[in-house]
C-alpha positions as CSV (number, residue, x, y, z in Angstrom):
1,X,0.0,0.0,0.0
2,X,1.1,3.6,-0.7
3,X,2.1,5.5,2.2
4,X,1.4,8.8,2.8
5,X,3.3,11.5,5.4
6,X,0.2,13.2,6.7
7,X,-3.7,12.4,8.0
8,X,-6.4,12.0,5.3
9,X,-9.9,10.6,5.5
10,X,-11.8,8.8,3.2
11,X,-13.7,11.3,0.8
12,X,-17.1,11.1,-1.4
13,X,-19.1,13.6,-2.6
14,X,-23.1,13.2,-3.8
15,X,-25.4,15.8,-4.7
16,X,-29.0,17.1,-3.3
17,X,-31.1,17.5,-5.7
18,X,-34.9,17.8,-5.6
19,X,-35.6,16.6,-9.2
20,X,-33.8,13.5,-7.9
21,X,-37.1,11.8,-6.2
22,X,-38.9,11.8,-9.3
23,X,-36.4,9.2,-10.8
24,X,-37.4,5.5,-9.6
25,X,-33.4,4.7,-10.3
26,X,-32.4,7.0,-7.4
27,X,-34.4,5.7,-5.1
28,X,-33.2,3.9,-1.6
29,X,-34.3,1.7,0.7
30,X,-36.9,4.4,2.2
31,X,-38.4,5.6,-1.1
32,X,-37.2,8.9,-3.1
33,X,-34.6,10.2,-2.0
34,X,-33.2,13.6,-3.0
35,X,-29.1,12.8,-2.4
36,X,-27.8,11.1,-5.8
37,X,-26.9,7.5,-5.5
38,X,-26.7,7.4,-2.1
39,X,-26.4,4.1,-1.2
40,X,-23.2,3.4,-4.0
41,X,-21.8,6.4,-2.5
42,X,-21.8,4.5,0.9
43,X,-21.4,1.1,-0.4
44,X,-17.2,2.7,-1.8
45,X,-17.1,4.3,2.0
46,X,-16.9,1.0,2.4
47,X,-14.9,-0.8,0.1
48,X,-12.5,1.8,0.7
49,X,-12.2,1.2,4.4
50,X,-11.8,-2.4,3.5
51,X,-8.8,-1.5,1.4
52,X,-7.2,0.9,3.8
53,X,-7.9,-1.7,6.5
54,X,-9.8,1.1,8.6
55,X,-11.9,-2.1,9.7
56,X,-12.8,-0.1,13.0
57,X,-14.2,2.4,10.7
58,X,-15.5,0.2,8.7
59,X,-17.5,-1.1,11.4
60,X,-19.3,1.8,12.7
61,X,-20.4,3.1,9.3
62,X,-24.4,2.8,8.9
63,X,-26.2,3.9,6.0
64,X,-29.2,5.5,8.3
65,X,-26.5,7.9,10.2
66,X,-24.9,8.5,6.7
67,X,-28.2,9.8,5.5
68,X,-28.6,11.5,8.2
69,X,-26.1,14.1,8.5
70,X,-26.1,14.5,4.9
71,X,-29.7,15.9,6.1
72,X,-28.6,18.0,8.9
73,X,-25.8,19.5,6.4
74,X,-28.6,20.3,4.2
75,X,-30.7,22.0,7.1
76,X,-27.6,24.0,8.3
77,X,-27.6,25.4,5.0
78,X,-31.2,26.3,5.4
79,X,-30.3,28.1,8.5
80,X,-28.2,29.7,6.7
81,X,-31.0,31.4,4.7
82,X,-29.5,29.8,1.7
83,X,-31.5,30.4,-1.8
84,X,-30.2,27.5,-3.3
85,X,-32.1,25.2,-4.8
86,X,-29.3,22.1,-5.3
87,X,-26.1,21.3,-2.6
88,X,-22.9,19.4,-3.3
89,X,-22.2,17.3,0.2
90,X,-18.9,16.6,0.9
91,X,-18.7,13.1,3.1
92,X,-15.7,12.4,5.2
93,X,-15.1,9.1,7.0
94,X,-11.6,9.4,9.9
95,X,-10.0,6.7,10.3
96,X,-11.5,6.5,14.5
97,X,-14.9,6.0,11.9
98,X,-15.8,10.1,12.7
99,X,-18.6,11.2,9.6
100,X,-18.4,14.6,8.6
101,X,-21.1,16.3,5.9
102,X,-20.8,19.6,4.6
103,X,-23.1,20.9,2.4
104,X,-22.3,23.8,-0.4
105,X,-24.7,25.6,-2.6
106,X,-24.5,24.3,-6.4
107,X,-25.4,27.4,-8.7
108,X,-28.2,25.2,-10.7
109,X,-30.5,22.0,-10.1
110,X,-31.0,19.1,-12.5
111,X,-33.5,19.9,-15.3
112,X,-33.7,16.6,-17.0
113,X,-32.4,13.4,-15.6
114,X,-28.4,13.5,-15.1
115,X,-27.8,9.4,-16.4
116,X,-29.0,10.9,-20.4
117,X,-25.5,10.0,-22.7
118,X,-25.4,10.1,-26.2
119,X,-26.2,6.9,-27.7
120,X,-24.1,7.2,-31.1
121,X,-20.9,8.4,-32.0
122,X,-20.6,12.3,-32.3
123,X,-18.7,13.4,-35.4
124,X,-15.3,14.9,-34.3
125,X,-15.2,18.9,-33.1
126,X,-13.8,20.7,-36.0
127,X,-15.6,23.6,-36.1
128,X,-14.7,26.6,-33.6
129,X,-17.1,26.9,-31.0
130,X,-18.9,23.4,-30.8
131,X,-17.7,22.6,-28.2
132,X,-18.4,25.7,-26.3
133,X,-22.1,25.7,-27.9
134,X,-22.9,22.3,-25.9
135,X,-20.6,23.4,-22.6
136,X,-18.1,20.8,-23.3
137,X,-15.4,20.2,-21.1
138,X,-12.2,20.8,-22.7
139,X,-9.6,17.5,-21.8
140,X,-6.3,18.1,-22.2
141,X,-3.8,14.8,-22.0
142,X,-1.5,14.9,-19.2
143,X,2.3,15.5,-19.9
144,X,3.4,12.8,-17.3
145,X,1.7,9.3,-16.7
146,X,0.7,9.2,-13.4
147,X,1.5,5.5,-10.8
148,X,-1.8,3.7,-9.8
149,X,-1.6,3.3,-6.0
150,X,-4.7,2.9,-3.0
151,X,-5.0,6.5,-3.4
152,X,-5.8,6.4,-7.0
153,X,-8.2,3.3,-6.4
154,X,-9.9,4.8,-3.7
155,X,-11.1,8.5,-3.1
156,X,-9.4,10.2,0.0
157,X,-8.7,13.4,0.5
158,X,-5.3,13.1,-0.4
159,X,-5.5,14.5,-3.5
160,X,-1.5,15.3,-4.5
161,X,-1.4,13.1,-7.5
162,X,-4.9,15.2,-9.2
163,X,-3.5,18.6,-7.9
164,X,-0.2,17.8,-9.1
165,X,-1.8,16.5,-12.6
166,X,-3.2,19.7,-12.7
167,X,-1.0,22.4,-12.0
168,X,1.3,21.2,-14.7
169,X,-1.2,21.6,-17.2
170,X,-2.2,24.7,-16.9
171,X,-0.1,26.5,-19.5
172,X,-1.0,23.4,-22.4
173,X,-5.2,24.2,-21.4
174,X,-4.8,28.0,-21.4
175,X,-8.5,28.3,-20.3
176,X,-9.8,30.9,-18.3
177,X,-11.4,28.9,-15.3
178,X,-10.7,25.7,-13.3
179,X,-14.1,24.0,-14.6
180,X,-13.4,25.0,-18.3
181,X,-10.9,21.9,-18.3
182,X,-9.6,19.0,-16.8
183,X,-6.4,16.5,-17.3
184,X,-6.9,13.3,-18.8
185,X,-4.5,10.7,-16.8
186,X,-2.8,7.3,-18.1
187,X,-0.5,4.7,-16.3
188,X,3.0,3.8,-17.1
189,X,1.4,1.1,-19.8
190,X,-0.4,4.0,-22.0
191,X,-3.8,2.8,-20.6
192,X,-6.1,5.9,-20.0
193,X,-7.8,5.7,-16.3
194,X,-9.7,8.8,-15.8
195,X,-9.4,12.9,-15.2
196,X,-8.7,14.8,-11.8
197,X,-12.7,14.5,-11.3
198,X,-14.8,12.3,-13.8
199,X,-14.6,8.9,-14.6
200,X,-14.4,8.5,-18.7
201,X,-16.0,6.4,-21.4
202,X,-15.2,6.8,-24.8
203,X,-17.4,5.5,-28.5
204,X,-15.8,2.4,-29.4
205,X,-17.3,-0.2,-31.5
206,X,-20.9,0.6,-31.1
207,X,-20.7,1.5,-27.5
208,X,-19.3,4.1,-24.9
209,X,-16.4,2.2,-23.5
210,X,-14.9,3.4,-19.7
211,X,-11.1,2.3,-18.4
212,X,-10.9,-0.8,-16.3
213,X,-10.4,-0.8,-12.6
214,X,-7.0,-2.9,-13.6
215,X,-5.7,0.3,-15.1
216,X,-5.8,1.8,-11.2
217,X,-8.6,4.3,-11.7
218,X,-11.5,5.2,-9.8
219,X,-14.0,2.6,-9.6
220,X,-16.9,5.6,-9.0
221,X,-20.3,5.7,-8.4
222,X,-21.8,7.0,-10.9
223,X,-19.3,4.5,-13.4
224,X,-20.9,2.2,-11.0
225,X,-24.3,2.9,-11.8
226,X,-23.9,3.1,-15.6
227,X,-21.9,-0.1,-16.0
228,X,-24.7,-2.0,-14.1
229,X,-27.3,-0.4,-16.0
230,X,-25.9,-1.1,-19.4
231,X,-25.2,2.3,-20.5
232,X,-21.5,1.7,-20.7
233,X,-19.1,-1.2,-20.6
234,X,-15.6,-1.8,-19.1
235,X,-13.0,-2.1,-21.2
236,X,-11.5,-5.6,-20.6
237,X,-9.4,-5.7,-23.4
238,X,-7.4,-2.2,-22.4
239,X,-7.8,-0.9,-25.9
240,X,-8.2,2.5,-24.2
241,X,-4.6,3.7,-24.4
242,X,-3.0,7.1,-25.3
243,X,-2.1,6.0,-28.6
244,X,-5.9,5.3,-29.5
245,X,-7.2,8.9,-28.8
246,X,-8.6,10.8,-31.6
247,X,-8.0,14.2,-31.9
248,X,-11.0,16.4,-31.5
249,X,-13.1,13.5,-30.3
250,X,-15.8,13.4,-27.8
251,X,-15.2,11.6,-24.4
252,X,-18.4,10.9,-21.8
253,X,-17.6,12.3,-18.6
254,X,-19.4,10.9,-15.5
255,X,-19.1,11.8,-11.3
256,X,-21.6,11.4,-8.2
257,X,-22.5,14.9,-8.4
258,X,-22.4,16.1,-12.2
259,X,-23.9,13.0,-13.3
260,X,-23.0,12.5,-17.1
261,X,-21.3,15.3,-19.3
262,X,-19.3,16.1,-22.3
263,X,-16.0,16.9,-22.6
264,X,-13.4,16.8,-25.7
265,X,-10.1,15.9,-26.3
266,X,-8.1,19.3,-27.2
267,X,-4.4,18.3,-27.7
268,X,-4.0,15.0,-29.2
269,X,-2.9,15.0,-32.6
270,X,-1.8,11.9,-35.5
């Protein structure tokens, strides 16, 4: 297991959302329920306590107290006089099995239901300002592979290896704002894995294709959700790699609180 020289808990982050208790597939064991995907979002609390061998913390984690300070984060926000409609929660597990939930405004709600991907291929961005037109996400491949460790695997908030990803990409993205872009990251074997915050699929024969968890990425929720579902497939044949990327093409990007979005790749060229 990677070590690592200072305290970190184990991090997720879901989304309150009113349109989410109209939609049957968000549902929990209590009916509608307005926090995305809650239960996968406690089932990798989990798994990753399991693989950090927090087994005390493991332990004490309940789904019924999880929900329920993701409530009280909600209502503090209330308190708060808050006009916002939709929160991001941000869920920490310590390792003495301590949950923390902060709540922080989002500046829209869902419209339409957040699971919607394209079902054919998009024809390449070629023409200057498509992607903008659609609010793409620009990706821009990383300059350095990155080594798949626990903290790859798992989501903690130890979060050097994204930062790090990052910051050295800022002068190859030239964009104006941190959510304008995002870095596209790949092991020492080509294989792409995921960006600093989404999960990835891209359109391969027929069908939106997302990195395998043997390529050290993020096994997340909403990946989780999608796979199970049908809407997109793991790629157990790793042909995914850097040398496979087409430039201009589109690339499905997915997270527990964005649900699914688009983003394209920017500096890849044959």
């Amino acid at each position: 297991m990677a070590v690592v020289n200072e305290p970190y808990q184990l991090l997720t982050t879901t989304r309150y959302d009113p349109l989410l208790q109209s939609l049957i597939w968000n549902n929990d064991t209590h009916g509608p329920s307005p926090f995305f995907l809650l239960p996968l979002h406690f089932a990798r609390l989990l798994d990753a306590a399991d693989m950090h061998n927090w087994f005390y913390a493991r332990s004490t984690l309940k789904y019924n107290d999880l929900k329920s300070r993701c409530m009280d984060a909600i209502a503090d926000q209330r308190v708060r006089e808050s006009n916002a409609v939709a929160f991001k929660v941000r869920i920490t597990v310590s390792v003495e099995g301590q949950v923390v939930a902060v709540a922080t405004p989002l500046p829209a709600p869902f419209y339409s239901d957040p699971t919607h991907l394209p079902l054919q291929k998009l024809p390449p961005v070629t023409a200057q300002g498509t992607a903008e037109l659609i609010s793409a996400v620009k990706i821009y491949l990383d300059t350095e592979l990155i080594e798949p460790s626990v903290f790859t695997q798992t989501k903690t908030t130890f979060r050097a290896v994204y930062e790090q990803a990052k910051s050295r990409n800022v002068k190859v993205a030239e964009v104006r704002s941190a959510t304008d872009w995002d870095v596209l990251l790949y092991n020492q074997d080509g294989e792409i894995m995921e960006t600093s915050i989404y999960n990835v699929a891209f359109y391969r024969s027929s069908t939106w294709l997302t990195p395998s968890v043997s390529t050290g990425c993020l096994p997340g929720v909403m990946r989780r959700w999608l796979i199970e579902n049908g809407r997109v497939k793991e790629d157990t044949d790793n042909v995914l790699t850097t040398k496979a990327l087409e430039p201009g093409e589109w690339v499905l990007l997915f997270n527990g609180v964005q649900g699914c979005r688009l983003g394209n790749i920017c500096n890849v060229t044959k």
